[in-house]
C-alpha positions as CSV (number, residue, x, y, z in Angstrom):
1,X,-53.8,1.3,-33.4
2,X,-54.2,2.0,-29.6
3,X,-51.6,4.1,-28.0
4,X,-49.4,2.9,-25.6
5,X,-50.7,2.9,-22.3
6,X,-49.6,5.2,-19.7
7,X,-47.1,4.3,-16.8
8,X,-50.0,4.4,-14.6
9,X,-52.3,2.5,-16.5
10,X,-49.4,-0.5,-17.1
11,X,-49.0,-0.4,-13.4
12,X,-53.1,-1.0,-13.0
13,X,-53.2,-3.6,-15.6
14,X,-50.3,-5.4,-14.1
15,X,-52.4,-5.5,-11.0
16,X,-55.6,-6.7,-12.6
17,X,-53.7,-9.6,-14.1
18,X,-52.2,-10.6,-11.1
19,X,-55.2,-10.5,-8.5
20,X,-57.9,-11.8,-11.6
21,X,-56.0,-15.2,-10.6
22,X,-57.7,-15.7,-7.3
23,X,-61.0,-13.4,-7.3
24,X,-63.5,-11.5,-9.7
25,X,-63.2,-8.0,-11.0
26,X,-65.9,-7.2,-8.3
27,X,-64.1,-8.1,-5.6
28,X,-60.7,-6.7,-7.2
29,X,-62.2,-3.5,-7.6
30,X,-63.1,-3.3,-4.0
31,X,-59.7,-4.4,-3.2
32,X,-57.9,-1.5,-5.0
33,X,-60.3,0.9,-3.7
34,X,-60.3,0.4,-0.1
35,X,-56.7,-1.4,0.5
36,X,-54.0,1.5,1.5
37,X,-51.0,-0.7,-0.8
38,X,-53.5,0.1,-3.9
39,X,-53.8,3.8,-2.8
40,X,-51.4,5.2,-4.8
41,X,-53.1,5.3,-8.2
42,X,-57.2,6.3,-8.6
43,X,-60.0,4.4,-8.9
44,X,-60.1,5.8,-12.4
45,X,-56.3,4.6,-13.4
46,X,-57.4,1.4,-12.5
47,X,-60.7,1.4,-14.8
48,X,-58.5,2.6,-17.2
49,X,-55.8,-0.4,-16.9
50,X,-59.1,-3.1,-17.2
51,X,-60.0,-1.4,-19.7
52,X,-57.1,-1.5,-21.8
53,X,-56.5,-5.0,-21.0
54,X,-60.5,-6.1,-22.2
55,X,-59.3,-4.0,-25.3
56,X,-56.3,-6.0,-25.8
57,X,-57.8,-9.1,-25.3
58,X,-56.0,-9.5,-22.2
59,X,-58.9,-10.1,-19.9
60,X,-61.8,-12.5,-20.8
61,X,-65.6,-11.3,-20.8
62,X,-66.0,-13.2,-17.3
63,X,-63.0,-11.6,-16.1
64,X,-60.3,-14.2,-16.3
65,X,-56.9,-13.2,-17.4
66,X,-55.4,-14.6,-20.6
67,X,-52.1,-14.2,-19.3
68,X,-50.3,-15.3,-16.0
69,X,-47.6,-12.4,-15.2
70,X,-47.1,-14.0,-11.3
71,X,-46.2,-11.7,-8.7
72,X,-43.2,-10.6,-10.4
73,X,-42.7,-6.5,-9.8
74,X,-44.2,-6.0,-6.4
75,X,-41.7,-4.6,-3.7
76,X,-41.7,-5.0,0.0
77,X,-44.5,-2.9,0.8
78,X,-46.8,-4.0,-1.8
79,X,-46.5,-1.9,-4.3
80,X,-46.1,-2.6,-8.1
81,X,-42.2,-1.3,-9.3
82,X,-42.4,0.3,-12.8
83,X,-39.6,-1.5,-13.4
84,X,-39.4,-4.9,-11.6
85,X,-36.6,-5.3,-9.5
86,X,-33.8,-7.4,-10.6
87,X,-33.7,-9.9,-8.0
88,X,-32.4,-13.8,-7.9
89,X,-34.3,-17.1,-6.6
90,X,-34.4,-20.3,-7.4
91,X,-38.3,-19.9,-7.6
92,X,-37.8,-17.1,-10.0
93,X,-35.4,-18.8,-11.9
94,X,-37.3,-21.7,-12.1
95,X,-40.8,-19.5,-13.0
96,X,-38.4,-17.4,-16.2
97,X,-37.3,-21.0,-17.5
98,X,-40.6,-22.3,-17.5
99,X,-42.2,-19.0,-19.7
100,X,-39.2,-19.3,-21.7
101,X,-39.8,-23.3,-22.4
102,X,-43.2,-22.7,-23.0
103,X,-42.8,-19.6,-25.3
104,X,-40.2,-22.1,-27.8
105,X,-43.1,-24.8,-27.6
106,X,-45.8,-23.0,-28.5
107,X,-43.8,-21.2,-31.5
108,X,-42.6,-24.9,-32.6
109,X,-46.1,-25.8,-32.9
110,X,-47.1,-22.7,-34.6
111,X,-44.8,-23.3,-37.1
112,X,-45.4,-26.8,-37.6
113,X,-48.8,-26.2,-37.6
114,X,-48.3,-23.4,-40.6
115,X,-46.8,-26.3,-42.7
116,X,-43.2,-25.7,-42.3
117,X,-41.6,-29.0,-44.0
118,X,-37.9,-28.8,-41.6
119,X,-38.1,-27.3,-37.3
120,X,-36.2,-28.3,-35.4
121,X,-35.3,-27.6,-31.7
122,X,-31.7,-27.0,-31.5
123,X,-31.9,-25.4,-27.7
124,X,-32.9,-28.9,-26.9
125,X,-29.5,-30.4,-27.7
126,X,-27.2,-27.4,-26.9
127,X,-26.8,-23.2,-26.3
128,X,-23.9,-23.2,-28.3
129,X,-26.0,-22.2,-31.7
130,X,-27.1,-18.7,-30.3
131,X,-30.7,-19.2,-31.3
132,X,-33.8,-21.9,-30.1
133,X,-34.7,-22.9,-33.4
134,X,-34.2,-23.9,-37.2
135,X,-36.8,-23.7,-39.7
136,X,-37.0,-23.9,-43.8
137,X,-39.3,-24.6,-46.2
138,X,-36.7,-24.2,-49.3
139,X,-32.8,-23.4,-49.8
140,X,-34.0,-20.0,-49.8
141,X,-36.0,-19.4,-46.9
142,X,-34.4,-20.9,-43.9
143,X,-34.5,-19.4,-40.2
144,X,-32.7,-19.4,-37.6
145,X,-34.9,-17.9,-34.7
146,X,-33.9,-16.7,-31.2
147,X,-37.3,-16.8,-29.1
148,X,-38.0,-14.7,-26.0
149,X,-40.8,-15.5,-24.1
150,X,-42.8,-13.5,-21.3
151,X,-45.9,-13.1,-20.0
152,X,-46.5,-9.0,-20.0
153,X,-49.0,-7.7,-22.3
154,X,-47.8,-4.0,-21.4
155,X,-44.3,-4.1,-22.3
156,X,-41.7,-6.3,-23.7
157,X,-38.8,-6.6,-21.8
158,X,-35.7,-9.1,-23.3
159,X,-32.2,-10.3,-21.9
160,X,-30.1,-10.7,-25.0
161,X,-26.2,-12.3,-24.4
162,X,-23.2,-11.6,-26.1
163,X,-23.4,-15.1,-28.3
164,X,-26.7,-14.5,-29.3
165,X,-25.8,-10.7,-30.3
166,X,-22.7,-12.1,-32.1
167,X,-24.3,-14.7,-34.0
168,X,-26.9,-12.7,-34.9
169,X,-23.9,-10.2,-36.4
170,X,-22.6,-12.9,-38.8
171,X,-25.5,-15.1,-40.0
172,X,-28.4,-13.5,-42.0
173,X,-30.9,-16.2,-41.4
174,X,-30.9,-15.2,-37.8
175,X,-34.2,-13.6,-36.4
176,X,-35.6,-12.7,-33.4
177,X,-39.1,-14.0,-32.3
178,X,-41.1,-12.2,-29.5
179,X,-43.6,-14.9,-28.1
180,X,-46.3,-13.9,-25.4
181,X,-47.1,-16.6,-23.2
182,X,-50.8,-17.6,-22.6
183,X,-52.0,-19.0,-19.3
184,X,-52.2,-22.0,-21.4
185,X,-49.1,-22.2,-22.2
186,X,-49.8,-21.1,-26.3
187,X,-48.6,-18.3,-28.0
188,X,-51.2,-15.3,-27.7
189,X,-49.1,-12.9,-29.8
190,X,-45.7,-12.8,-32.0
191,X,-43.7,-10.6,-33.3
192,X,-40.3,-9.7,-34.6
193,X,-37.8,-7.8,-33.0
194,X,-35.5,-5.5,-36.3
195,X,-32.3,-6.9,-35.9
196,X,-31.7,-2.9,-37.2
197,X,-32.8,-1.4,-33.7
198,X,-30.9,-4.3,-31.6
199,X,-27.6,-3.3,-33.5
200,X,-28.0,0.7,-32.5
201,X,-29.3,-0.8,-28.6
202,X,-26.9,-3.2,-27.4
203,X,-24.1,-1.3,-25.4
204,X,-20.6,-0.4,-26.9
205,X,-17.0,-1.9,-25.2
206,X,-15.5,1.2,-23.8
207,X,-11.9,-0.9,-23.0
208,X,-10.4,-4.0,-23.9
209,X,-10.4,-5.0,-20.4
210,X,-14.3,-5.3,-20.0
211,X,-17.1,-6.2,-22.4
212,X,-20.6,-6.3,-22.1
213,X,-22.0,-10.5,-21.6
214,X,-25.5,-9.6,-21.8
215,X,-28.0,-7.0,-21.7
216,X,-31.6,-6.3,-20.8
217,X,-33.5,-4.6,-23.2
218,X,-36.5,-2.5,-23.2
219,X,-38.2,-2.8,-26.4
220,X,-40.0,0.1,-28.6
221,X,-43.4,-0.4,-30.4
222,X,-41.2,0.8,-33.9
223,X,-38.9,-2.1,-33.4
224,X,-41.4,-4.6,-33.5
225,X,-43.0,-6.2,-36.7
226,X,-46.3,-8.1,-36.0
227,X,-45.8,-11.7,-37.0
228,X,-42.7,-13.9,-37.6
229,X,-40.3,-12.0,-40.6
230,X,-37.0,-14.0,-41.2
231,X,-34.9,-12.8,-44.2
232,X,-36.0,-13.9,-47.1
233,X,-39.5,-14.6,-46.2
234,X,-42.2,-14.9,-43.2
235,X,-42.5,-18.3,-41.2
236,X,-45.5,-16.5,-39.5
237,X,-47.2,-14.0,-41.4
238,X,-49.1,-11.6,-38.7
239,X,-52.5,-12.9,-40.5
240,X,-51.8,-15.8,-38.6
241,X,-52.3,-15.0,-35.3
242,X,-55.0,-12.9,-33.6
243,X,-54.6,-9.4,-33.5
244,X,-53.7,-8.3,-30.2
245,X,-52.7,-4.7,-29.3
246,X,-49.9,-5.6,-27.1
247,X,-46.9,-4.1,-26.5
248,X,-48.3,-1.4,-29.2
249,X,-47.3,-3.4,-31.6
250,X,-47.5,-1.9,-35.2
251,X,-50.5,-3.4,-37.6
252,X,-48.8,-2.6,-40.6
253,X,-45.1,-1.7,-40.4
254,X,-42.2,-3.6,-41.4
255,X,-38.0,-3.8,-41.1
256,X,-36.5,-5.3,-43.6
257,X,-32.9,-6.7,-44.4
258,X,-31.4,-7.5,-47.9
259,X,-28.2,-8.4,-48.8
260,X,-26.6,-7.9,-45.4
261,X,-27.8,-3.7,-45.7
262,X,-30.6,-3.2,-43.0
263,X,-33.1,-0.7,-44.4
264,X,-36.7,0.5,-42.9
265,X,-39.6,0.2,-44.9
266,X,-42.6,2.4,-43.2
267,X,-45.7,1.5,-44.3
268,X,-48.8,3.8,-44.0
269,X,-51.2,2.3,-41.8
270,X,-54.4,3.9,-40.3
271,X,-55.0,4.6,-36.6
272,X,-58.0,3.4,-34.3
């Protein structure tokens, strides 16, 4: 399994991504070695961040990016934030909605395409359910999925609000699908995030004059389970989809919940 790329190397591949959109790696390199906003990391960080995203299947052999992360991180002076700044616009709302729309899309036609008798797009008709989606293929194996959608390879980032955390509390068919956004618009990876780990995350009411409406969350490789897991069974198995490092996902690992008990099952699994 790679290992999670440095804070350096995320900040070079973020780069890469962006500037691949208009010019070749040629060119790019040049650009990181000779403009002063690139200065701040070597020319051997920013090997290192190609690299890791031709490993991860991020970046094509002709050097086009599979993914389209925007300009989304880069501060006044042109240099890439670890963490992007938390700033409104209508062009930034606009770009998160469309990722978002895209990432349900492409996860209803995964699904469909898996032969999945009943999907159906609830967030299309209203926010009140506190999840995007409905699938079954029996009484038994039903899913309710909450699907966040983004296009960063390096880390997985989510914004998770109150009525999704609540609804997640009292229905056990309730699952959360991570979708990564291609530059055409399909569904490069999935995973699932352990309802386990969100429980112990999400921030505790410390009066009952104030509680928490949403929260952003920063999502750890152990958290994630390759593929689409619901309760009872797996709309997506990981075998599905290509097998992309991202996020340092887990190839073999799994959270599972039974009869309302969450309880970790580790899996050995071999290393790269």
């Amino acid at each position: 399994m790679p290992s999670l790329p440095s804070e350096a190397t995320r900040r070079a591949a973020l780069r890469w991504l962006a500037e691949l959109r208009v010019a070749g790696v040629p060119r790019v390199r040049a650009l990181f070695t000779h403009h002063p906003w690139y200065a701040d990391l070597t020319p051997a960080q920013y090997a290192e961040g190609l690299a890791w995203l031709r490993r991860a299947g991020m970046v094509t052999a002709a050097g086009r990016p599979v993914v389209d992360v925007g300009d989304c991180g880069v501060t006044d002076g042109g240099e890439q934030a670890s963490v992007p700044r938390v700033l409104w616009s209508q062009e930034a709302e606009a770009a998160r909605k469309a990722v978002g729309a895209a990432g349900e899309q492409a996860l209803l036609r995964l699904l469909r395409d898996n032969g999945i008798s009943h999907v159906r797009h609830v967030a299309a008709e209203s926010d009140a359910y506190g999840y995007d989606i409905q699938a079954a293929r029996s009484v038994s194996e039903r899913a309710h999925i909450e699907v966040k959608s983004t296009t960063d390879p390096t880390r997985l980032v989510i914004h998770l609000s109150r009525h999704e955390y609540e609804v997640m509390s009292s229905d056990e068919d309730w699952c959360l699908g991570a979708v990564l956004v291609g530059s055409d618009g399909s569904a490069v990876n999935v995973a699932t995030v352990s309802r386990y780990w969100l429980r112990s995350a999400v921030p505790a009411d410390q009066t009952t004059r104030g509680r928490w409406e949403s929260v952003r969350l920063d999502v750890p490789a152990h958290a994630l389970t390759p593929g689409l897991t619901a309760q009872n069974w797996q709309p997506l198995p990981d075998g599905v989809l290509p097998v992309c490092p991202v996020w340092n996902c887990p190839l073999a690992a799994s959270s599972v919940e039974r009869g309302g008990r969450s309880a970790r099952q580790e899996l050995q699994f071999s290393l790269d």
